[in-house]
C-alpha positions as CSV (number, residue, x, y, z in Angstrom):
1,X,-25.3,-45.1,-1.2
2,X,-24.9,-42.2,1.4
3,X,-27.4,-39.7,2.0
4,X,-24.2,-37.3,1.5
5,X,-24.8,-34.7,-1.1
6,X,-23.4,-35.2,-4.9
7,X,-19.9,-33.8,-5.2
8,X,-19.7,-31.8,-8.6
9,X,-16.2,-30.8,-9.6
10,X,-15.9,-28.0,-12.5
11,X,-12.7,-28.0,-14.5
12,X,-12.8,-24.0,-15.0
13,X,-10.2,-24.1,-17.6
14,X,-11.8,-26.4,-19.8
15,X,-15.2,-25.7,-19.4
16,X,-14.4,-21.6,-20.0
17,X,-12.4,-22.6,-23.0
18,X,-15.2,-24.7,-24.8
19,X,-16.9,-21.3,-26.5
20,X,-14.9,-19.0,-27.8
21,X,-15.9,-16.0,-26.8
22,X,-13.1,-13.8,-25.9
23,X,-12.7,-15.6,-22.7
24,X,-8.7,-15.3,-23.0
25,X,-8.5,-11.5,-22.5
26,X,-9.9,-11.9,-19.2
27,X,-9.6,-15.7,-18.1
28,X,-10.4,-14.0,-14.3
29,X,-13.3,-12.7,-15.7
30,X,-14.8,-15.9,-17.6
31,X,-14.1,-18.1,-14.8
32,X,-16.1,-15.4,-12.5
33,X,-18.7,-15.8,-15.2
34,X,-18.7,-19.6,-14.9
35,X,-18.6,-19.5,-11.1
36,X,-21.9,-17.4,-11.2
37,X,-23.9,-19.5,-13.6
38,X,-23.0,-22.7,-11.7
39,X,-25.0,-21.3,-7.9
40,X,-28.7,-22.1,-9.5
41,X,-27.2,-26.4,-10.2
42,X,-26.1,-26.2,-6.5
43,X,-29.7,-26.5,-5.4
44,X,-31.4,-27.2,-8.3
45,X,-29.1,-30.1,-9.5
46,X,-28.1,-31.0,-13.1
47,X,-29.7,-33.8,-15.6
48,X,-29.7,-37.2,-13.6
49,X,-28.3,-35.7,-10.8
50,X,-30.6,-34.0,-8.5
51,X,-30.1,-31.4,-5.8
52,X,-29.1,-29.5,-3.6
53,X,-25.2,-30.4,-4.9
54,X,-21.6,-29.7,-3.3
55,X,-20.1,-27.6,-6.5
56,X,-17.0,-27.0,-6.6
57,X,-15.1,-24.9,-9.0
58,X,-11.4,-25.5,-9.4
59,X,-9.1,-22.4,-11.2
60,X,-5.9,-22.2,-12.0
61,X,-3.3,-19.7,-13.4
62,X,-4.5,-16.4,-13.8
63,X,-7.7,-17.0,-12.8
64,X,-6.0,-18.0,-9.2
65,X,-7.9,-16.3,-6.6
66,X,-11.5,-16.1,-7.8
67,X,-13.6,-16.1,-4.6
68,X,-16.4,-18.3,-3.8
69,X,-19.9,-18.1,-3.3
70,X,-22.5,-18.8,-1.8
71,X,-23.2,-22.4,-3.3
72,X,-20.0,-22.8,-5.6
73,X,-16.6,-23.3,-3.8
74,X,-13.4,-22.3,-5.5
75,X,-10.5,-23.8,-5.4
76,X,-7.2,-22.4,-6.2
77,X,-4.8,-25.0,-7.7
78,X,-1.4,-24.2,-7.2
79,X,-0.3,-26.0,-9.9
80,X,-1.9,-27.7,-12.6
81,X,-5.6,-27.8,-12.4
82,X,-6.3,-31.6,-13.4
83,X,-3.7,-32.5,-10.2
84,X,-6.2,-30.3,-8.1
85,X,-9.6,-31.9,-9.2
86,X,-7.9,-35.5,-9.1
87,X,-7.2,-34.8,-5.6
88,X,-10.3,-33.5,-4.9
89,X,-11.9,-37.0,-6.4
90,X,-9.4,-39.1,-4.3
91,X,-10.1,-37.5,-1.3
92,X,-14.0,-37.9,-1.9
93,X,-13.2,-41.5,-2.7
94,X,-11.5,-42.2,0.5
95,X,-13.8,-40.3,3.0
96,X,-17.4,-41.1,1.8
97,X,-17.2,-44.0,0.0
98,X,-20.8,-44.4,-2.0
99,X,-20.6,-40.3,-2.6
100,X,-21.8,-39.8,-6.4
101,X,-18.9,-37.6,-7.5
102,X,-19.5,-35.5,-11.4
103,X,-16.4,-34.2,-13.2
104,X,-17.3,-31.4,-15.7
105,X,-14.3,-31.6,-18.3
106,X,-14.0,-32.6,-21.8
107,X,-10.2,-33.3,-20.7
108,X,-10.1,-37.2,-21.6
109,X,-7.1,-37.8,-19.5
110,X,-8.2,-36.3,-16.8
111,X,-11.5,-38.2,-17.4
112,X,-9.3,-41.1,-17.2
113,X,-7.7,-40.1,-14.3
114,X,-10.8,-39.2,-11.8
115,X,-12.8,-42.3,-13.3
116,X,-9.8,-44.6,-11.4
117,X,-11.4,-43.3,-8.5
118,X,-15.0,-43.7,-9.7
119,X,-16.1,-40.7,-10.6
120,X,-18.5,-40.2,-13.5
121,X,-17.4,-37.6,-15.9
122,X,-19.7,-35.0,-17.9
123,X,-18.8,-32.2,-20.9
124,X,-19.3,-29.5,-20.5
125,X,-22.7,-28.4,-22.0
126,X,-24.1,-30.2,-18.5
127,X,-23.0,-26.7,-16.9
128,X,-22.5,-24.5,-20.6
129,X,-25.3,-25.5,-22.5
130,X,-23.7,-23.2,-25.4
131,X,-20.5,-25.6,-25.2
């Protein structure tokens, strides 16, 4: 193993949609929310995972744009979100080999897809603990 820091990858999409709480009249909004309440795991760390953390937040559609912050990274897919995160996973998987690598979705595909690349996956209630 690396003394490289965990890469956390946040499927925004997925993990916004898991409560229902109005989140589609302002999917900017919620995934500003999400972005926010993800800083404190960056150095703090998540269950089984400790910190400080590389967290990164991917978006897509209109949510496209959201800035990043200190501690969370977003990233803008320009298409389809999973294609972004799987990317993201490859490219961790081909430049630190050993990296720990967390996918936050409840997607099972694209938990299928990222754990080709071995990447451990996560719902989200790691990150949305009302999920």
């Amino acid at each position: 193993m690396t003394n490289e820091r965990a890469l956390v990858v946040v499927d925004a999409a997925n993990v916004v949609g898991s409560v229902p709480d109005g989140w589609w009249r302002d999917r900017r909004g919620a995934a500003e929310r999400l972005r926010d309440s993800l800083v404190p795991y960056a150095a703090a760390g998540l269950p089984g995972l400790p910190g400080p953390l590389d967290v990164v937040l991917v978006v897509e559609g209109a949510a496209r744009g959201v800035d990043s912050v200190p501690g969370v990274r977003v990233e803008s897919a320009p298409g389809e979100g999973d294609d972004r995160i799987v990317g993201l996973v490859a490219d961790r998987a081909l430049g630190a080999a050993g990296r720990t690598c967390l996918v936050v979705t409840a997607d099972r595909e694209l938990r299928r897809r990222v754990e080709a690349y071995g990447a451990r996956c996560a719902g989200p209630r790691t990150v949305r603990p009302g999920a």
